[in-house]
C-alpha positions as CSV (number, residue, x, y, z in Angstrom):
1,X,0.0,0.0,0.0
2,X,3.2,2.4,0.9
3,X,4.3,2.0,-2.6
4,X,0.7,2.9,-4.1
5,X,0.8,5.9,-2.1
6,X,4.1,7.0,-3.2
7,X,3.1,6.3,-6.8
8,X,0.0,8.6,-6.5
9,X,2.5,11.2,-5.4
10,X,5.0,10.7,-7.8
11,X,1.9,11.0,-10.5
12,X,1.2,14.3,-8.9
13,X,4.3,15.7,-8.7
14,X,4.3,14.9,-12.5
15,X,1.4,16.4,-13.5
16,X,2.2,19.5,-11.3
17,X,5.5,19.8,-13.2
18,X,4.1,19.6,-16.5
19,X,1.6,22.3,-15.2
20,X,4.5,24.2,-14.0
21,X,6.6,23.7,-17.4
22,X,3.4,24.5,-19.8
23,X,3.4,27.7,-18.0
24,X,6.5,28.6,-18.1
25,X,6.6,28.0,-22.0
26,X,3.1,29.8,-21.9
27,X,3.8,33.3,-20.4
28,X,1.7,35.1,-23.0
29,X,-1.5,32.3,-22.4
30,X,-3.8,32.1,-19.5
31,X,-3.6,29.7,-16.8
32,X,-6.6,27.4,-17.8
33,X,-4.4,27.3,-21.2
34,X,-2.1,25.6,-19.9
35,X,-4.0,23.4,-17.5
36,X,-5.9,22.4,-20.6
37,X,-2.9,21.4,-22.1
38,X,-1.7,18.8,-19.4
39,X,-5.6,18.0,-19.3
40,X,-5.2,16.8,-23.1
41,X,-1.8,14.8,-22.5
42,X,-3.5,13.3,-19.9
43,X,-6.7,12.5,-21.7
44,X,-5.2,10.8,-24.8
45,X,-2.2,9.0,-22.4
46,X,-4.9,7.6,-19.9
47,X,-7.3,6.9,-22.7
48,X,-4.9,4.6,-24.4
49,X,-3.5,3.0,-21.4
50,X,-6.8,2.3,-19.9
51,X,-8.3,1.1,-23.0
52,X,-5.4,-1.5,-23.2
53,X,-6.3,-2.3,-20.1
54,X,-9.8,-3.2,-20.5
55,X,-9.9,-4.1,-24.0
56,X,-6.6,-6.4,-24.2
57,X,-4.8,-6.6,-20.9
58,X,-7.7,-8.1,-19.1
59,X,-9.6,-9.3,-17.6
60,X,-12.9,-8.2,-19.3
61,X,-14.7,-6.1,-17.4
62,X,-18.4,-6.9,-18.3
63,X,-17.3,-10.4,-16.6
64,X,-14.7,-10.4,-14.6
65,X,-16.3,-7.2,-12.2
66,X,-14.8,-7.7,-8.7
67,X,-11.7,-9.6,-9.8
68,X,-8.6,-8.9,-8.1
69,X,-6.0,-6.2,-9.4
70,X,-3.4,-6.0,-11.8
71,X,-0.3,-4.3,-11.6
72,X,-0.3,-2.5,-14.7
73,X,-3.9,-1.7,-13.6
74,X,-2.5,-0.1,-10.4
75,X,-0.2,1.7,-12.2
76,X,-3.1,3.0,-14.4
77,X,-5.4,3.6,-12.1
78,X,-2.7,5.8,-10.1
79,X,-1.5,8.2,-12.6
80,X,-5.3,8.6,-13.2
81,X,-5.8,9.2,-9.9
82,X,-2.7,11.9,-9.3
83,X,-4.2,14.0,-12.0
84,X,-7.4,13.9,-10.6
85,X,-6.0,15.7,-7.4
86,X,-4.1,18.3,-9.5
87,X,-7.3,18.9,-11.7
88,X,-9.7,19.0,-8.6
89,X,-7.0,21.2,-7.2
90,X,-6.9,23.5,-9.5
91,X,-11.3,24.0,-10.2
92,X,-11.5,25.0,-7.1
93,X,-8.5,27.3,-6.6
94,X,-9.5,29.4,-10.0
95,X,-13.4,28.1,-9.4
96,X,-13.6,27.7,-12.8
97,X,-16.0,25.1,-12.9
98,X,-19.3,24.1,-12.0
99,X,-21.0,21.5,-9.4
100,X,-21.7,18.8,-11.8
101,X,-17.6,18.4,-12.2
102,X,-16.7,19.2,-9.1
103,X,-18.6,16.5,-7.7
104,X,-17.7,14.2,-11.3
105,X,-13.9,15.2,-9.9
106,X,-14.5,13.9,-6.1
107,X,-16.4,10.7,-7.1
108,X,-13.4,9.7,-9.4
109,X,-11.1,10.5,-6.4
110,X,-12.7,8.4,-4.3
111,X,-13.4,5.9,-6.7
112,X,-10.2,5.0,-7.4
113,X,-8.8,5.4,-3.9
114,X,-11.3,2.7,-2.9
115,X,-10.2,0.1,-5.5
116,X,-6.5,1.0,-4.8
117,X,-7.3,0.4,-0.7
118,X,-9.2,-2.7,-1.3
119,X,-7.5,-4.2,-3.9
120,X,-9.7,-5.5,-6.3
121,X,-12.4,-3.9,-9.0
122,X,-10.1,-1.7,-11.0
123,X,-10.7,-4.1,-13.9
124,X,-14.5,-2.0,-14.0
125,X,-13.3,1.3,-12.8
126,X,-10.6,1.2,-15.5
127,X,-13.4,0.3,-17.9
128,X,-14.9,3.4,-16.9
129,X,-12.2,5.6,-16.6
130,X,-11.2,4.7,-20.5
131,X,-15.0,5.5,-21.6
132,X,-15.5,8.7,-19.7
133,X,-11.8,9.7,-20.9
134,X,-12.2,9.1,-24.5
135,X,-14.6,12.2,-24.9
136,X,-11.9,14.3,-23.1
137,X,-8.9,15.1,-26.0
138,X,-12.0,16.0,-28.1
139,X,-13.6,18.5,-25.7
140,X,-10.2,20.3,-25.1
141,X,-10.0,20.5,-28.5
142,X,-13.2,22.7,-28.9
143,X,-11.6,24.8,-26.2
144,X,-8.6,25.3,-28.0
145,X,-10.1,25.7,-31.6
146,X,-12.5,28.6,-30.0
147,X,-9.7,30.3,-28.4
148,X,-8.1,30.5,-31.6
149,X,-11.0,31.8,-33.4
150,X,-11.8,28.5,-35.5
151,X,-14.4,26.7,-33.9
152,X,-17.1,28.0,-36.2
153,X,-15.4,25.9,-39.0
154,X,-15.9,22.4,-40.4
155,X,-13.0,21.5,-37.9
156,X,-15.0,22.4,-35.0
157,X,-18.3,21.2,-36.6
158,X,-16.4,17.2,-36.8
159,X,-14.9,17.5,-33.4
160,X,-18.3,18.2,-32.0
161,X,-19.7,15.7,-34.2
162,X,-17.5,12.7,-32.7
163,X,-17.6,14.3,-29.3
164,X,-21.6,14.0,-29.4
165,X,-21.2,10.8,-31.1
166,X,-18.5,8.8,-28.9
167,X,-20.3,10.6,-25.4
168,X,-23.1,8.7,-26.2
169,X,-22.2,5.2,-27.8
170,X,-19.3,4.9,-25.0
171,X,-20.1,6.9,-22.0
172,X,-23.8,6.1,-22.2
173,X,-24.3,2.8,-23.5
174,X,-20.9,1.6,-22.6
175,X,-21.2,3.2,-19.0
176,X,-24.3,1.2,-18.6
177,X,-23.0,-1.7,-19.9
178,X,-20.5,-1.5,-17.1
179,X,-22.3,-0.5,-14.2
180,X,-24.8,-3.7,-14.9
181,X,-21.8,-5.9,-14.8
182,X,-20.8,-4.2,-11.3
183,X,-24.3,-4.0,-10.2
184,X,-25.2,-7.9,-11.3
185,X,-21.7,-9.0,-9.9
186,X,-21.4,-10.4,-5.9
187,X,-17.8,-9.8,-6.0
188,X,-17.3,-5.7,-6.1
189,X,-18.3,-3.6,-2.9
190,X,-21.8,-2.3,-2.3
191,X,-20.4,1.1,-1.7
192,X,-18.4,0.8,-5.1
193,X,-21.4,-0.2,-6.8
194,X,-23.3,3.0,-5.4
195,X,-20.2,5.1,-6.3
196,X,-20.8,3.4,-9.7
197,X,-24.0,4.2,-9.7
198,X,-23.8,7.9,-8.8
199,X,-20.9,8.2,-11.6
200,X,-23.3,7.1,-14.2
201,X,-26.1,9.7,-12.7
202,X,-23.5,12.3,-13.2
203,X,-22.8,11.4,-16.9
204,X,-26.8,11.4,-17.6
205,X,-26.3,14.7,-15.9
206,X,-23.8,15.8,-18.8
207,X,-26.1,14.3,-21.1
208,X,-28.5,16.7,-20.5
209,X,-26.0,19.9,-20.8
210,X,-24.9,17.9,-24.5
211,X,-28.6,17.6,-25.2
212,X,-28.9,21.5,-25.0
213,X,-26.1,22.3,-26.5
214,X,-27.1,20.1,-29.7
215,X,-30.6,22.0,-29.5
216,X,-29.3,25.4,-29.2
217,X,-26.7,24.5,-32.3
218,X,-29.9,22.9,-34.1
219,X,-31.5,26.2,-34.0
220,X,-28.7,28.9,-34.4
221,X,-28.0,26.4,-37.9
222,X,-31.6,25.4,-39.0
223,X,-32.4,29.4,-40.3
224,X,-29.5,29.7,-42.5
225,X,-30.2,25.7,-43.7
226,X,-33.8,26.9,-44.8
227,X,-32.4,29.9,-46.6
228,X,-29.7,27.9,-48.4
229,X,-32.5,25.9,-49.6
230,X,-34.8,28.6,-50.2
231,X,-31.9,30.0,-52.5
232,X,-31.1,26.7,-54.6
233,X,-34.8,25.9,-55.0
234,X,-35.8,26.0,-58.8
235,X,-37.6,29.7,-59.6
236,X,-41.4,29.3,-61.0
237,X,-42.6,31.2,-63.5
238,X,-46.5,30.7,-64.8
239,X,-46.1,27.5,-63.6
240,X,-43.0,26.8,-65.3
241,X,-39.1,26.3,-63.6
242,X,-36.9,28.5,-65.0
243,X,-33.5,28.1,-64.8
244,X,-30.6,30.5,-62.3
């Protein structure tokens, strides 16, 4: 357990660093630019780590919930974690976020420090942590692109496409793929399972900021859709089409 702890701190230190460094390189940005930057490293580093682990490594999580750990899933599950306590550090020291990720933040702390302390179950919670972290690359992306000016181009419209699209074929239908196994499983801890179960409330919670966000981008695009149209519909003239 020493050496778990010592990892997590070592995984913190790190990510502090890179904070530190991506700042330094960065005088001329803002803050959150560079903690969006060690945010993306982190996303596309734990998202292929973690998706080796549940996809290849093994053991599947949809059947194996509860099984013991793996080291590699250890050493997974505590860089994961390290970052965590930076990120969750940082929200609330610039308050940059709202409640819905603060509390996303602490149920992911304390996730992962359960399964870490108790020794089994990161088989699921690494499951989870690769289908919630997929999503993240993209969304730092929009950041970036709409601090540069160049979200409103067919860039941003394809990153918001697959961000939309992977949220819900992976987070949603993934997720609860996942939390069945844990839930239908004797082997994982009845207070994991309700941290499981919370998690998945606060995804259908971020469903429902994506579903107004996709509704409000629906309507903003559907007026200048209808006038395109409008424009390269055919021209009648006594009942005949004339030509443009």
């Amino acid at each position: 357990m020493v050496s778990i702890v010592l990892e997590v701190a070592c995984s913190l230190l790190a990510w502090l660093s890179l904070y530190a460094a991506c700042c330094h390189w960065h005088r001329h940005r803002s803050h959150e630019w560079s903690c969006r930057l060690v945010t993306l490293l982190h996303g596309v580093a734990v998202t292929c780590l973690s998706g080796y682990v549940a996809l290849l490594d093994g053991p599947w999580p949809l059947t194996h919930a509860g099984s013991p750990n793996t080291p590699l899933q250890i050493h997974v599950l505590a860089l994961t974690l390290g970052y965590f306590i930076f990120d969750l550090g940082w929200c609330l020291y610039f308050q940059t976020e709202g409640d819905l990720m603060l509390l996303h933040h602490t149920l992911s702390i304390c996730g992962m420090i359960m399964v870490l302390g108790l020794g089994k179950s990161a088989t699921e919670v690494n499951a989870v942590v690769f289908v919630s972290e997929i999503t993240n690359p993209l969304l730092q992306a929009r950041w970036f692109l709409r601090e540069m000016g160049r979200y409103h181009t067919l860039l941003g419209e394809v990153v918001d496409f697959f961000f939309v699209l992977l949220f819900l074929v992976l987070r949603i239908v993934g997720g609860a793929l996942i939390m069945y196994a844990m839930l239908a499983s004797p082997q994982p801890s009845w207070l994991l399972k309700a941290g499981g179960l919370a998690m998945y409330l606060v995804s259908l919670g971020f469903l429902v900021e994506i579903c107004h966000f996709v509704r409000r981008k629906m309507l903003k695009k559907f007026p200048s859709w209808t006038s395109l149209r409008s424009m390269n519909a055919p021209v009648k003239t006594n009942g005949h089409l004339t030509a443009h």
